[in-house]
C-alpha positions in Angstrom: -76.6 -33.4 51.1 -74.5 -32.8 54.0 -72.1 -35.1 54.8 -72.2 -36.7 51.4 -68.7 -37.5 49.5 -69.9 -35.2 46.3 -66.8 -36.9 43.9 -67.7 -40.5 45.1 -68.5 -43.2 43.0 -71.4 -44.0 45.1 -72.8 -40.7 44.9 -72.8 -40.3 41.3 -73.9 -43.5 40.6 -77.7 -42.2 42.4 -77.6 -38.8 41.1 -76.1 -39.4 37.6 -78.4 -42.1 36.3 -81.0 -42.1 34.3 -80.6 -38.9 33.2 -82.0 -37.2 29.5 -79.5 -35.3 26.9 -81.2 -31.9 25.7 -79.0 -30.4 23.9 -75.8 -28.5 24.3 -74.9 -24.7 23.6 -71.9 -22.6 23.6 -71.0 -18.9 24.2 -68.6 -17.0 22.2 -66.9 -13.4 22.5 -65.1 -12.4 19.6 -62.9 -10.1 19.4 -63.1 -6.8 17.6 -62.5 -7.2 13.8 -60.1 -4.6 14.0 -58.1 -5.6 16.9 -55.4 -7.7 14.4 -55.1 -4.7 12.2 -54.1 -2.6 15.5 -52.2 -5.3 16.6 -50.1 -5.6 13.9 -49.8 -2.2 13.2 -48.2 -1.7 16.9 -46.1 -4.3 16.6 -44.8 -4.1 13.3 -46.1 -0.7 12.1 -48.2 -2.3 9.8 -51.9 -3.6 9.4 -51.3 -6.5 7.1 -47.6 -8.1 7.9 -47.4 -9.6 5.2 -46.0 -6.8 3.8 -42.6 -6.6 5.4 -41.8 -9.8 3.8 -40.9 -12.3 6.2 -43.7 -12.4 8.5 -42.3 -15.5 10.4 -39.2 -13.1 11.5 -40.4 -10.0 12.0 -39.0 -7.1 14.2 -41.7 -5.8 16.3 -41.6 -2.0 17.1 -43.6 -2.9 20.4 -43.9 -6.4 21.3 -47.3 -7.8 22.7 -47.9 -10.3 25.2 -51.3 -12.0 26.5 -51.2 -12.9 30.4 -54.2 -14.1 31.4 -56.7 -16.1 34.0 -58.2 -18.0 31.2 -57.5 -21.7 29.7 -54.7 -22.4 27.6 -56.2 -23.0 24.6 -58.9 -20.3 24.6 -55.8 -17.5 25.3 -53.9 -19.3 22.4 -57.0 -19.7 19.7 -57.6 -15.7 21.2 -53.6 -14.7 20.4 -53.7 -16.4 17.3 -56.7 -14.9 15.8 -55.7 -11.4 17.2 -52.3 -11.5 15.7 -50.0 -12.2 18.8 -49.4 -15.7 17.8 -48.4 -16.0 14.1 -48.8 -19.7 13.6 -46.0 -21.4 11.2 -45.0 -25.3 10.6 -41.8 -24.5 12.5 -42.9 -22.5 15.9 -42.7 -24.2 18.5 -45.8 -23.7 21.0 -44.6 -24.7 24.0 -42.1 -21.9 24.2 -44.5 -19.3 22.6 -47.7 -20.2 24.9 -47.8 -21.9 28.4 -49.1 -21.6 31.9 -48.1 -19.7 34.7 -47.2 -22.7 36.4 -45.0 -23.7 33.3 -43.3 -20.3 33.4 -42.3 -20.5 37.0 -40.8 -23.9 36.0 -38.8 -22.9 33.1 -37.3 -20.0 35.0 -36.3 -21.5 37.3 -36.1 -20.2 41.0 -35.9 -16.6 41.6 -36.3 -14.2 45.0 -38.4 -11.0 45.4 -36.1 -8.1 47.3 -36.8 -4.8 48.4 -34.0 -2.2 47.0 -32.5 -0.2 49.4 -31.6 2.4 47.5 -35.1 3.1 46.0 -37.9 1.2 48.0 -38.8 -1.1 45.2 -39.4 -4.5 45.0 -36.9 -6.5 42.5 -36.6 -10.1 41.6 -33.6 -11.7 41.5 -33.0 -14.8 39.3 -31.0 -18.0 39.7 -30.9 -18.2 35.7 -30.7 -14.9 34.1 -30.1 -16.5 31.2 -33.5 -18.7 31.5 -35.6 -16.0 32.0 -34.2 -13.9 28.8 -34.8 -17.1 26.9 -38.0 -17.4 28.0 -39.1 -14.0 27.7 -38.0 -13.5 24.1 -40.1 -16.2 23.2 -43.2 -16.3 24.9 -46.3 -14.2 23.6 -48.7 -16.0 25.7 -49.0 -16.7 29.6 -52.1 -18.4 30.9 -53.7 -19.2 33.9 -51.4 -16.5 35.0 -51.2 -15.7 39.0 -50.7 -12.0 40.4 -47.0 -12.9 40.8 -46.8 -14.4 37.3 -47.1 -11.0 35.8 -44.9 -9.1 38.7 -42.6 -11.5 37.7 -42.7 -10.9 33.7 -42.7 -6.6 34.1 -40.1 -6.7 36.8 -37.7 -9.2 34.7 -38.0 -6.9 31.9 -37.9 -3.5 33.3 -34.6 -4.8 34.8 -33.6 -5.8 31.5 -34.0 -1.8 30.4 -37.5 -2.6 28.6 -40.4 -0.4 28.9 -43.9 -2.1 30.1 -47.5 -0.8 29.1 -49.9 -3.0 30.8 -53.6 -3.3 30.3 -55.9 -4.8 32.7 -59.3 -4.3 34.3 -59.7 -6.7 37.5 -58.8 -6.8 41.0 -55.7 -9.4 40.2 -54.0 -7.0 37.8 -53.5 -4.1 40.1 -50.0 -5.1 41.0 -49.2 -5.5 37.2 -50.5 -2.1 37.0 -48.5 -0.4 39.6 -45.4 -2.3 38.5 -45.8 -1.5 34.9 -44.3 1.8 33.6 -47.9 2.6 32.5 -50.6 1.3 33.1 -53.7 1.1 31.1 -57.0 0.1 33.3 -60.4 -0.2 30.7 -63.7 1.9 31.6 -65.6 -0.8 32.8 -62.5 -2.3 35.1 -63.2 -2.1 39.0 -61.9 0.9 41.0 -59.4 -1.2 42.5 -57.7 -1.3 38.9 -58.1 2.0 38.0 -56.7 3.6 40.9 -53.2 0.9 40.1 -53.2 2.6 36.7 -52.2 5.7 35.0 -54.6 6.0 32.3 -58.4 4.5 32.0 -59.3 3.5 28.6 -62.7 4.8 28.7 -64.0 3.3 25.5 -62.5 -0.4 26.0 -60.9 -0.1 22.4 -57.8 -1.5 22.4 -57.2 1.6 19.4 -56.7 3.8 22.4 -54.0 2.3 23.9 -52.8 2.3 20.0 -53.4 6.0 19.8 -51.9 7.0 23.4 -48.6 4.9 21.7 -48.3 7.7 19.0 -49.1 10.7 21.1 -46.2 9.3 23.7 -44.1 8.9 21.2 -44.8 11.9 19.6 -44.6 14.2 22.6 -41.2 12.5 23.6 -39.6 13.4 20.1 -41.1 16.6 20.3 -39.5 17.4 23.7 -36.2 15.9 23.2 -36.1 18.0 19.6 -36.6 21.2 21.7 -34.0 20.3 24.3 -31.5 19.9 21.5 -32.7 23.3 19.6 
């Protein structure tokens, strides 16, 4: 109805009432059964971690982070059941998962530049210090903006990391560009795969798994003939 205050008490009051309950149903997207096993296997170079001992303190080969659009809790039930999260009495959540909005806030304030010297676009940081606490912590970034993830790749690349980023929508092309390589899945828009360097065309996260070992393999395979 136009003109109508939609969110007024008035309103719902006529079109609320006297109403029937039918029922209720829910939708659900798993993820892949083998997705953990991967997981863990890039991460800590094996499929069950709790072979290495301590799985609460593990040193991760390649560390995995979620930064997504969706809810909180859905990307943290999703990270724990993938193997990103590894839940324990003594973790602490609120540095391990949060918001966009809460990252911004724990980092404090920070300024985009262009480099001179090389055209790119940096980020500088109030609180270097914040930011490096932050990111050794957190595994899980929801309700993530464009910038939220600029923000992430950038602070780590200039910290000397490496970033592989996956993503398949119009809001993760910058991610894309910015990351050292970017992985775009077969059924992400063009706008995506054009940001990224490789296209997963089977949407197995195995691939990116795979492309991990080949990399790493054809680097040590180069730098072995450089020093024959």
């Amino acid at each position: 109805m136009k003109g109508v205050d939609e969110d007024s008490l008035e309103y719902r009051n006529v079109f609320e009432s006297n109403l029937i309950y039918l029922g209720t149903f829910g939708l659900q997207d798993p993820i892949r059964k083998e997705v953990k096993g991967q997981i863990n296997t890039m991460m800590y170079g094996e499929e069950d971690p709790q072979l290495l001992g301590d799985v609460n303190d593990p040193k991760p080969h390649v560390i995995v982070k979620m930064v997504t659009g969706d809810h909180l809790s859905t990307a943290t039930k999703i990270a724990i059941d993938a193997g990103i999260i590894v839940p324990s009495d003594d973790i602490n959540m609120d540095d391990v998962a949060m918001t966009g909005e809460q990252f911004r806030e724990k980092i404090g304030l920070f300024e985009v530049y262009t480099d001179e010297n090389n055209g790119m676009e940096c980020i500088r940081f109030e609180n270097e210090k914040a930011f490096k606490k932050i990111n050794k912590k957190v595994r899980v970034i929801a309700r993530a903006s464009p910038i939220d993830k600029f923000i992430l790749i950038r602070g780590i690349q200039q910290e000397s990391g490496l970033i592989g980023m996956a993503g398949d929508s119009i809001a993760d092309a910058v991610a894309l560009k910015t990351a050292n390589v970017g992985f775009c899945m077969g059924t992400g828009c063009d706008v995506a795969k054009d940001s990224s360097d490789l296209i997963i065309v089977d949407n197995n996260f195995a691939s990116i798994l795979r492309s991990i070992k080949w990399g790493r393999a054809m680097f040590e395979n180069s730098r072995k003939f450089i020093v024959f």
